[in-house]
Each structure stands twice: as C-alpha cells, then as structure tokens.
C-alpha positions as a Markdown table, in Angstrom:
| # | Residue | x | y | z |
|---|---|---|---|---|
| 1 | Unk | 0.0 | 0.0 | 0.0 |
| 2 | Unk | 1.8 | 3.4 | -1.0 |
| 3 | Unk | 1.0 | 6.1 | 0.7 |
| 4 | Unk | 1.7 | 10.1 | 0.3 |
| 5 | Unk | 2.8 | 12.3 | 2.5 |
| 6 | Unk | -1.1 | 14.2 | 2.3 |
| 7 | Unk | -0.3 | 17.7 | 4.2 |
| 8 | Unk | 1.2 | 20.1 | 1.8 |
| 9 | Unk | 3.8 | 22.6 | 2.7 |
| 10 | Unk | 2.2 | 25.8 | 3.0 |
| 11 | Unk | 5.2 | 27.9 | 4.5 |
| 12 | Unk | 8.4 | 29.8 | 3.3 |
| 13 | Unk | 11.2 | 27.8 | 4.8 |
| 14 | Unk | 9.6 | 24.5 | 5.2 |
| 15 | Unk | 11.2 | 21.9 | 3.2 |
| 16 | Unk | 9.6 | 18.2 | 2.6 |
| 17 | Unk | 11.8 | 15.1 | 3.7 |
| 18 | Unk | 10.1 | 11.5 | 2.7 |
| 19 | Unk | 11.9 | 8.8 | 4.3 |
| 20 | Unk | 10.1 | 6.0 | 2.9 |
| 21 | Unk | 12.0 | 7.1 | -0.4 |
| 22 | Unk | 15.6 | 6.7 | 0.8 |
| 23 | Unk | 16.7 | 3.2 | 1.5 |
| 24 | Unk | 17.2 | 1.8 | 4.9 |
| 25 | Unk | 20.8 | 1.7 | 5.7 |
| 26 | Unk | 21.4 | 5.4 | 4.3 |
| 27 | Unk | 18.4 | 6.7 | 5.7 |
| 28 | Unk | 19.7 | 8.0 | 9.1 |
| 29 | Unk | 22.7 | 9.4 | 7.5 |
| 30 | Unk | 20.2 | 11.3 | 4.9 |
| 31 | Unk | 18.2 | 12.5 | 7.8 |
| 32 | Unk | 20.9 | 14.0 | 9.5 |
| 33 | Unk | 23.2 | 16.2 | 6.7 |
| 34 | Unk | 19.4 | 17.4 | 5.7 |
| 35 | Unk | 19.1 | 18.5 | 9.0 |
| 36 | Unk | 22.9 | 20.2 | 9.1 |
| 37 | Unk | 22.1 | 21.4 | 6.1 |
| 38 | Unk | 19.7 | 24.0 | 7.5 |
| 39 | Unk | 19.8 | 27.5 | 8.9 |
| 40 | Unk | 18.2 | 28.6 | 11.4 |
| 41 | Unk | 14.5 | 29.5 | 11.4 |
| 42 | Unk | 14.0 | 26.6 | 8.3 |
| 43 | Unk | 12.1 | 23.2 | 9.0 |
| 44 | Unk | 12.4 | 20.0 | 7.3 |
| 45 | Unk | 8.6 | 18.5 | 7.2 |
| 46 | Unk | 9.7 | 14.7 | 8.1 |
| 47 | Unk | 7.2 | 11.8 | 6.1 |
| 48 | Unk | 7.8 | 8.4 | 6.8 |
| 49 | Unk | 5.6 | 5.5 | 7.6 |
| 50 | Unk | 6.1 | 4.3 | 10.7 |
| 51 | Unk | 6.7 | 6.1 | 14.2 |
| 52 | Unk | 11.3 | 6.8 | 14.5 |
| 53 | Unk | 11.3 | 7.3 | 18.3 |
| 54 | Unk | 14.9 | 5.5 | 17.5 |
| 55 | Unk | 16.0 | 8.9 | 15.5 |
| 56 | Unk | 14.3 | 10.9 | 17.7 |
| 57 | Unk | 16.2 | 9.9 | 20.8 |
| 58 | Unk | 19.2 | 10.2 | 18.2 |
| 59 | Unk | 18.4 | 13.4 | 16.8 |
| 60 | Unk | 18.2 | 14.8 | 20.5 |
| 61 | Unk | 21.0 | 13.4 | 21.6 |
| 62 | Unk | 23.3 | 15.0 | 18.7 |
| 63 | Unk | 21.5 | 18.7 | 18.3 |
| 64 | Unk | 19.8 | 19.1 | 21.7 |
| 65 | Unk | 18.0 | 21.7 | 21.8 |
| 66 | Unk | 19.2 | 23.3 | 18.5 |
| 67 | Unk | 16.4 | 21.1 | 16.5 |
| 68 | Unk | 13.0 | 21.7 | 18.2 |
| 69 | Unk | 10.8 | 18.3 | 17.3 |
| 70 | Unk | 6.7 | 18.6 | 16.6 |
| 71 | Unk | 4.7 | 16.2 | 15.2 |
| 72 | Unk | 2.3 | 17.3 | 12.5 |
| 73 | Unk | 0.1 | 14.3 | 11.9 |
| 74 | Unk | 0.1 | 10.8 | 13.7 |
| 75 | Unk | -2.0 | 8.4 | 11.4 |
| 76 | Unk | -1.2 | 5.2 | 10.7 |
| 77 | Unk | 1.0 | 4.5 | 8.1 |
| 78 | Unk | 2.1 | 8.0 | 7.9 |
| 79 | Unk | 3.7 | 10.0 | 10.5 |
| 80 | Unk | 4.6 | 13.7 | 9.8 |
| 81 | Unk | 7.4 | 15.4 | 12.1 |
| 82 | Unk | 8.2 | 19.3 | 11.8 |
| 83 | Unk | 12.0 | 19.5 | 12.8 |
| 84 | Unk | 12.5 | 23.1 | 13.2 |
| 85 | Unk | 16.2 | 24.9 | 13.8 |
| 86 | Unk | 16.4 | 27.0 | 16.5 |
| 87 | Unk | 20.4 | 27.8 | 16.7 |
C-alpha cells in the first residue's frame, strides 16, 4: 500500500523530507546532513511510515535543543514530524 505524504507545505522555509524514499541503511545518514544542512528558522517536514522514536532519541541526543521536534500528523501508516532549527 503506498502512501503520500497528504499535508502540503504551505510555509516559506519548510522543506519536505520523505523517508520512505531513501533506503534503509542510508536513511539515518540522509536524515541528518538534511538537517545540518539547515539555517536557522528553516524546517524539514519529516514523512515516513512508521513512528522513528529511535532517531528521535538520536536526533536529541546529537543537536539538543538546536532542533525543536513537533509532530504534525500521527496516522497510521504515515507519521509527519516538523524538525524546526532553532540555533
């Protein structure tokens, strides 16, 4: 079953990031130099299918609280995270 990353990105400095597009063992990897590659006040809108409290705890862990972390949507099948830079 394919699904879409449904909300649309409506801001000025939002930029979409759909995991379920980047294979497994480079995804983390991806996640991260998309995430140093923003300034701050920019968010990466974060699709993927399945909940990563994993890369969450990851993501904390290496930016503290340089990336703030907000969910968007929690449906099944497709979970969308705003990761907003604050530094």
């Amino acid at each position: 079953m394919t699904h879409n990353c449904s909300l649309p990105v409506v801001a000025e400095g939002v930029y979409p990031f759909d995991a379920r597009g980047v294979a497994k063992r480079f995804r983390h990897a991806a996640i991260f130099g998309a995430l140093d590659a923003l300034q701050a006040g920019e968010t990466m809108r974060f699709c993927n299918d399945h909940d990563p409290l994993p890369l969450l705890s990851q993501i904390s862990g290496h930016f503290g609280d340089q990336i703030k972390i907000a969910y968007v949507s929690r449906e099944p099948g497709e979970i969308v995270i705003d990761f907003r830079v604050t530094r």
